[in-house]
PAKEPA-418377 format. One record per residue (C-alpha): x, y negated, z negated; residue number from 1; residue in three letters. Coordinates in Angstrom, 3 decimals. Each point is the difference from the previous one (the first is absolute). Example, Ala and Ser with C-alpha at 12.3 -4.5 7.8 and 13.67 -1.06 7.14 Angstrom:
R xx yy zz pos code
R 12.300 4.500 -7.800 1 ala
R 1.370 -3.440 0.660 2 ser
This chain:
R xx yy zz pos code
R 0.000 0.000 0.000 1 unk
R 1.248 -3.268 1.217 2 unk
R 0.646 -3.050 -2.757 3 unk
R -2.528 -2.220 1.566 4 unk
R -2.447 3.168 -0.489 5 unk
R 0.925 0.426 -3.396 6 unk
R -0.320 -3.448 -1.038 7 unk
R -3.370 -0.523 1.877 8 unk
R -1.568 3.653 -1.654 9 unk
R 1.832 -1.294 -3.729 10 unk
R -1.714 -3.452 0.296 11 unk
R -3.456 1.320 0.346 12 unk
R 0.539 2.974 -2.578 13 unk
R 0.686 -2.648 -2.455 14 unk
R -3.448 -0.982 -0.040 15 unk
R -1.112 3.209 -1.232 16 unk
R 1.171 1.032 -3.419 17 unk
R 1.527 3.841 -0.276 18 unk
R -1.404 2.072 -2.487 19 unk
R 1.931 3.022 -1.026 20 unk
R -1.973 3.602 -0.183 21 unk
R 0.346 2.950 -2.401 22 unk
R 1.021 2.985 1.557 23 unk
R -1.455 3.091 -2.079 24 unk
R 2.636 2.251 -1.672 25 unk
R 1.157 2.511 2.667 26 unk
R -1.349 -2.048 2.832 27 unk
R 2.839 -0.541 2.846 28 unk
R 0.488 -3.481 1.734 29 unk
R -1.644 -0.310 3.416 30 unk
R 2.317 -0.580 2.351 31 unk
R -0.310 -2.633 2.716 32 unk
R 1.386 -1.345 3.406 33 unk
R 2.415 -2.055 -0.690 34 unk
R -1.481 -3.332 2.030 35 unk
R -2.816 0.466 -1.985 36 unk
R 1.773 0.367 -3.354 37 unk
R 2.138 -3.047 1.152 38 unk
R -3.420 -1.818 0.157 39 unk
R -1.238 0.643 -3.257 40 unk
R 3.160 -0.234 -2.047 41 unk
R 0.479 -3.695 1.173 42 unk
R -0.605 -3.598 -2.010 43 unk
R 0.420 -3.234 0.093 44 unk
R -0.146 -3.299 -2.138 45 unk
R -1.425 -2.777 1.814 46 unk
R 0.173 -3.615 -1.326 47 unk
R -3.880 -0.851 1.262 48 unk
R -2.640 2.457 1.016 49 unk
R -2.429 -0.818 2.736 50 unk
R -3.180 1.567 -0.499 51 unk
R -4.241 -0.105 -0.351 52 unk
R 0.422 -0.216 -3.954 53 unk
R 2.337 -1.528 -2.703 54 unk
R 0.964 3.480 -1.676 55 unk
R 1.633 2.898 1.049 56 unk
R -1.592 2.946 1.941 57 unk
R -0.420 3.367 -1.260 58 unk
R -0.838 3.012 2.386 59 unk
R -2.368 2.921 -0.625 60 unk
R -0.475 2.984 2.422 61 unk
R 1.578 -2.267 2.501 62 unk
R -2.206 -3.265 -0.389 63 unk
R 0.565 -3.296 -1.905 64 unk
R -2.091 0.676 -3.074 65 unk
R 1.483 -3.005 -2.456 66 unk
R 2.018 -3.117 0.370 67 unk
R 2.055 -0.560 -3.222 68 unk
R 2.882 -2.540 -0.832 69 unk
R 3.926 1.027 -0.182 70 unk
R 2.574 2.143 1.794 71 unk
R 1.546 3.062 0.259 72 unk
R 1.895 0.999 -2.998 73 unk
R 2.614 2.253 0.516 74 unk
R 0.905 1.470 -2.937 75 unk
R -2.179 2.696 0.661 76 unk
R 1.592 0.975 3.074 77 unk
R 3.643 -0.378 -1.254 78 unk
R 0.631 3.597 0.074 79 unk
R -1.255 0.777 3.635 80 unk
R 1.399 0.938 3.173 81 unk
R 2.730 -1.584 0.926 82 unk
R -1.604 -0.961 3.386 83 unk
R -2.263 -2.015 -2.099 84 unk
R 0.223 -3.425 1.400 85 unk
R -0.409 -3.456 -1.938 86 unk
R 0.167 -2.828 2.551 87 unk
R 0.597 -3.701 -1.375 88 unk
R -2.143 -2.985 2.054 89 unk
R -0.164 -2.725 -2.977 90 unk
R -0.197 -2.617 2.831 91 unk
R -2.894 2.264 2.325 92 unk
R -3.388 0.031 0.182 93 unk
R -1.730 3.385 -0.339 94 unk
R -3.440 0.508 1.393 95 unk
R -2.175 3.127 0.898 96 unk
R 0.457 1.191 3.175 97 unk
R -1.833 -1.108 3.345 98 unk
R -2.548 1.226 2.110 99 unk
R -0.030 -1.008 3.689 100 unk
R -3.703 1.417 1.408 101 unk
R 1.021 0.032 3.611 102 unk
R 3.156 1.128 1.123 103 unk
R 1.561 2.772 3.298 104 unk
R 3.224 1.017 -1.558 105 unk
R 0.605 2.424 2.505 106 unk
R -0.458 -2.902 2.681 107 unk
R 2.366 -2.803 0.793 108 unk
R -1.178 -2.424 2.718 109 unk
R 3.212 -1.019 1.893 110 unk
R 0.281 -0.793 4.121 111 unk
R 0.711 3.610 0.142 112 unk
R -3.438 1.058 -1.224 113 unk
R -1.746 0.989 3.207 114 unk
R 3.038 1.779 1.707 115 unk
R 0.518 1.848 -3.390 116 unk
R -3.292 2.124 0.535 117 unk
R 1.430 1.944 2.580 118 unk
R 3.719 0.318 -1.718 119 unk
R -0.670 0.640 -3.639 120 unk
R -1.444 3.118 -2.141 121 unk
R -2.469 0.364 -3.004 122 unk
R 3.714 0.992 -1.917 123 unk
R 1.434 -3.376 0.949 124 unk
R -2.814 -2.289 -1.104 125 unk
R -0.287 2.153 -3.102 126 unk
R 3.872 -0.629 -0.432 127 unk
R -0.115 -3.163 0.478 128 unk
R -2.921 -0.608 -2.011 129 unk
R 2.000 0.941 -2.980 130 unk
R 3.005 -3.465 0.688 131 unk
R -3.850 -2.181 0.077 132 unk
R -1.206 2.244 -3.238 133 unk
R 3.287 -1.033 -2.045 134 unk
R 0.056 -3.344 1.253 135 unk
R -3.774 -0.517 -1.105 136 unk
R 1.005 1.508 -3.527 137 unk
R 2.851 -1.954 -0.662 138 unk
R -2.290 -2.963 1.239 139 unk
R -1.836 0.637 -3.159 140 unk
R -2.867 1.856 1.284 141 unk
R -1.136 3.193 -2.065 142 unk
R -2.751 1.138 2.158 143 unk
R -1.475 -0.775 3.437 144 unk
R -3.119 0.757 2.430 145 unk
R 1.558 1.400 3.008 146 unk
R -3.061 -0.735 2.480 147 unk
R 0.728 2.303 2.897 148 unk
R 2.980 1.154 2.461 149 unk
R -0.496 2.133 3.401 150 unk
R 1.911 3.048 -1.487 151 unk
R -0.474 0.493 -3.328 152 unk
R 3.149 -0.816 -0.869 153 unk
R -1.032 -1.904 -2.920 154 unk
R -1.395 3.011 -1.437 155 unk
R 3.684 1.942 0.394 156 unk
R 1.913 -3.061 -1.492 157 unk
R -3.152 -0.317 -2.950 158 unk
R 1.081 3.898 -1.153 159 unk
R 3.667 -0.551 0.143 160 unk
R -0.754 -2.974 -2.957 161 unk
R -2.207 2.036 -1.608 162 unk
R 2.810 2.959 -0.268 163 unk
R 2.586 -2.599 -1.373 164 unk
R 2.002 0.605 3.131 165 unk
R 0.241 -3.801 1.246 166 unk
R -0.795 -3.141 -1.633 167 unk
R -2.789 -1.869 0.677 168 unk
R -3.600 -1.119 -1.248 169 unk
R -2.690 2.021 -0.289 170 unk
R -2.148 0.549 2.956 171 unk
R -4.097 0.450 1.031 172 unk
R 0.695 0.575 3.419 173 unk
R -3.324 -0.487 2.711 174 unk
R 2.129 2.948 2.383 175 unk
R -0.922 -0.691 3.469 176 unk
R -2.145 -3.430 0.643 177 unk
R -3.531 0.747 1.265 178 unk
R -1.834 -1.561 2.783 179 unk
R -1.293 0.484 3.584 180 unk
R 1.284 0.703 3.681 181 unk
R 2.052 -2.755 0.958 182 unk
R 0.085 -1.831 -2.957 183 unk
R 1.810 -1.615 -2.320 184 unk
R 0.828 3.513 -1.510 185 unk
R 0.345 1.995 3.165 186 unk
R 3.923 0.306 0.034 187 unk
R 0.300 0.687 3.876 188 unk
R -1.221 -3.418 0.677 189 unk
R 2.132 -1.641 3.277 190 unk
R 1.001 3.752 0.984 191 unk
R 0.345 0.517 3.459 192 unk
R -3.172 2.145 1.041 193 unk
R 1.395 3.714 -0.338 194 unk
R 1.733 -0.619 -3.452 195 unk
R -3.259 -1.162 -1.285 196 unk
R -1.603 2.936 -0.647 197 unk
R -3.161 0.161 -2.235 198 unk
R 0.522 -0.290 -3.607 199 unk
R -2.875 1.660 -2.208 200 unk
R -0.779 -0.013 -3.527 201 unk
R 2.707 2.000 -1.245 202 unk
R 2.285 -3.241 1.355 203 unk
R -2.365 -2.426 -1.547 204 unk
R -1.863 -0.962 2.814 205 unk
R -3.826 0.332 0.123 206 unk
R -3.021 -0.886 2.185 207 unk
R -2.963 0.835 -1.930 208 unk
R -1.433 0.459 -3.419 209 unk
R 0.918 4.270 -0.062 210 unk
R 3.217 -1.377 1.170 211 unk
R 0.372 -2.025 -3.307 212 unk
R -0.538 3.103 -1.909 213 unk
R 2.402 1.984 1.548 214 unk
R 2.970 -2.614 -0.573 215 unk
R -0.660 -0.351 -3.361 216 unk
R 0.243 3.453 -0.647 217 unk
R 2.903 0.134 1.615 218 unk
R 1.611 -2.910 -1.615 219 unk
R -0.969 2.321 -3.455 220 unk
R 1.506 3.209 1.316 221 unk
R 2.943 -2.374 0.953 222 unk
R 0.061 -0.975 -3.450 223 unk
R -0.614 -3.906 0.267 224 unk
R -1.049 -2.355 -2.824 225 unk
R -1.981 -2.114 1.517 226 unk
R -1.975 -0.773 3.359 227 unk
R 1.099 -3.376 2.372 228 unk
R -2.601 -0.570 2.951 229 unk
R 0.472 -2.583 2.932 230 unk
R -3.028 -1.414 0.218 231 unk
R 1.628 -2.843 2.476 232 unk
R 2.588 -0.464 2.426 233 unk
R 3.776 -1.271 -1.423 234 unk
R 2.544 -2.311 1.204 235 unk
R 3.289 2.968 0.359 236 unk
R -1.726 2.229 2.544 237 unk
R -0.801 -0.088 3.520 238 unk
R -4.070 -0.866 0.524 239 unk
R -0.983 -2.567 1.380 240 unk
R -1.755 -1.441 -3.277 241 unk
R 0.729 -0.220 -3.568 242 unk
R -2.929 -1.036 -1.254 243 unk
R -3.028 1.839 1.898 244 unk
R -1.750 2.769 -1.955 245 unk
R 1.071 3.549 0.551 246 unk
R -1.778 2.171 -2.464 247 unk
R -3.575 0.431 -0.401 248 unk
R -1.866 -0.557 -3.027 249 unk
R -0.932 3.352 0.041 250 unk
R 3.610 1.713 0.564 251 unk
R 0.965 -2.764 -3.208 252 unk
R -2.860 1.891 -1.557 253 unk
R 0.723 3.282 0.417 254 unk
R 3.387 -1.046 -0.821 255 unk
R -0.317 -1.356 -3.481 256 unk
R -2.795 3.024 -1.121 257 unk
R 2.535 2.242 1.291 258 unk
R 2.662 -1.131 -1.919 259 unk
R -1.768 -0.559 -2.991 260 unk
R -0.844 3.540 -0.219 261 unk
R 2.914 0.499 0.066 262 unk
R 1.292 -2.081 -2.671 263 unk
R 1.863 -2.797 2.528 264 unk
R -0.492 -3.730 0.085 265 unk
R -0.105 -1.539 3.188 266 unk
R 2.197 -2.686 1.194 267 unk
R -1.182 -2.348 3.139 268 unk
R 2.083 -1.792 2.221 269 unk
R -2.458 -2.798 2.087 270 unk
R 1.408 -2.978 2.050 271 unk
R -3.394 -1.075 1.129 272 unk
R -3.322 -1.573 -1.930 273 unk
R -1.707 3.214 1.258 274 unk
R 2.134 2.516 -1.013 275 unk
R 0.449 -1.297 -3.104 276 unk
R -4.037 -0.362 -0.142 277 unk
R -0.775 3.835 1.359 278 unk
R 3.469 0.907 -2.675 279 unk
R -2.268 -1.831 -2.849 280 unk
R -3.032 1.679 0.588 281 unk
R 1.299 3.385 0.505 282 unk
R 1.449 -0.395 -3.280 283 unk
R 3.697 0.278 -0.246 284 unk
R 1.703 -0.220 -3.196 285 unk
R 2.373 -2.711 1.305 286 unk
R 1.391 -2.431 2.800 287 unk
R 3.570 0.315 0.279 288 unk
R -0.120 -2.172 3.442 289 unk
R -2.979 -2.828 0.461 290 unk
R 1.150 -3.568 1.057 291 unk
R -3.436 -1.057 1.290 292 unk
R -1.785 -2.142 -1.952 293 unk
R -2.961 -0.759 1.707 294 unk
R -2.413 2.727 -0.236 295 unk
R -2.982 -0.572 2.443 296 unk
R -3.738 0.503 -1.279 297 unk
């Protein structure tokens, strides 16, 4: 684990206060990976705290339970590991960690972009997902909405975090985006004729209310977290429009009670005043993408 990594994962563990369990006579130490026992035997003394509440947070089961007042003391933790790391910052600022709600770390826009479809791999925007993963960490982020990629990379690169095996935030990765034939999700958009082929359902793409069902079962046997629709055209593909509607109310529909049977949320992405309209009403969880304001009558 890199210094910068250490620092970053030591300044947010210092918000949470350690507490130090019993082990039963006869019980045997369960061993760990070492990333992840790097990560939890980390602190840090911060000169200010950032956070919603004057005091100092205490976890339970994983959640912020209590906010109390004072540091870490260490006396109780003078006789552990020796990888046990305390980590001065008198002069920092420590503050909970971030949460961006729309992010594509396995996508980096560049002049490259287009010509890239046809040169790189699901692998190689999974690797380099992790280099935008760490930078996003060390940015101060602890957990991000990953709203959609063409490959499920996102998914890949969310798994490797979760298995300690590179750093980076945690993930609820959308999978593949979901919208309609020559839309703003169709990823063969600006193909030449016979590399166009016709993507279905199982690449995100659908054309009709069954359709709707059959992605989002698919995005749950691909193991997704969430559901991202494109209700509207977008400014980085090829149509013709990035505003005009391009999902029906009732795909959205059968969208959003598919995916809420199946325990998703659905994210929107809408350009135009009636896709965001048709987005409202077939009741998505959330806009991630809607910089129309006037919505007509």
């Amino acid at each position: 684990m890199t210094m910068p990594c250490r620092l970053l994962l030591a300044a947010i563990a210092a918000c949470l206060p350690f507490r130090r369990r019993r082990r039963r006579a006869g019980s045997r130490r369960r061993s760990r990976p070492p990333r992840q026992r790097d990560r939890m035997r980390a602190s840090a003394r911060s000169g200010r705290r950032q956070d919603a509440g004057p005091d100092h947070p205490r976890r339970r089961g994983g959640r912020i339970k209590e906010i109390h007042a004072g540091t870490v003391d260490r006396e109780p933790y003078r006789k552990a590991a020796s990888s046990f790391a305390w980590v001065g910052i008198p002069d920092g600022t420590c503050m909970p960690g971030l949460i961006d709600a729309h992010t594509h770390l396995t996508m980096q826009f560049s002049k490259n972009s287009y010509s890239d479809k046809f040169r790189l791999n699901p692998a190689d925007h999974a690797i380099r997902g992790t280099v935008y993963a760490r930078r996003t960490l060390l940015a101060g982020f602890a957990a991000v909405r990953n709203l959609g990629d063409d490959d499920n990379a996102s998914l890949a690169l969310r798994n490797a975090i979760n298995a300690g095996l590179v750093p980076g935030p945690r993930i609820f990765s959308a999978g593949k985006f979901v919208g309609t034939t020559g839309g703003h999700a169709d990823p063969t958009n600006g193909f030449r004729w016979d590399l166009q082929g016709d993507p279905d359902p199982k690449d995100g793409i659908i054309n009709s209310p069954a359709d709707a069902w059959k992605a989002v079962r698919q995005h749950y046997k691909d193991g997704a977290d969430l559901i991202k629709i494109m209700p509207s055209g977008g400014v980085l593909d090829e149509g013709s429009s990035s505003e005009n509607p391009q999902m029906t109310l009732e795909e959205i529909e059968a969208v959003v009670a598919a995916a809420h049977d199946y325990g998703f949320t659905v994210a929107a992405h809408a350009h135009g005043a009636e896709a965001i309209r048709r987005a409202v009403l077939g009741g998505v969880d959330s806009m991630s993408t809607a910089p129309s304001w006037t919505m007509p009558t």
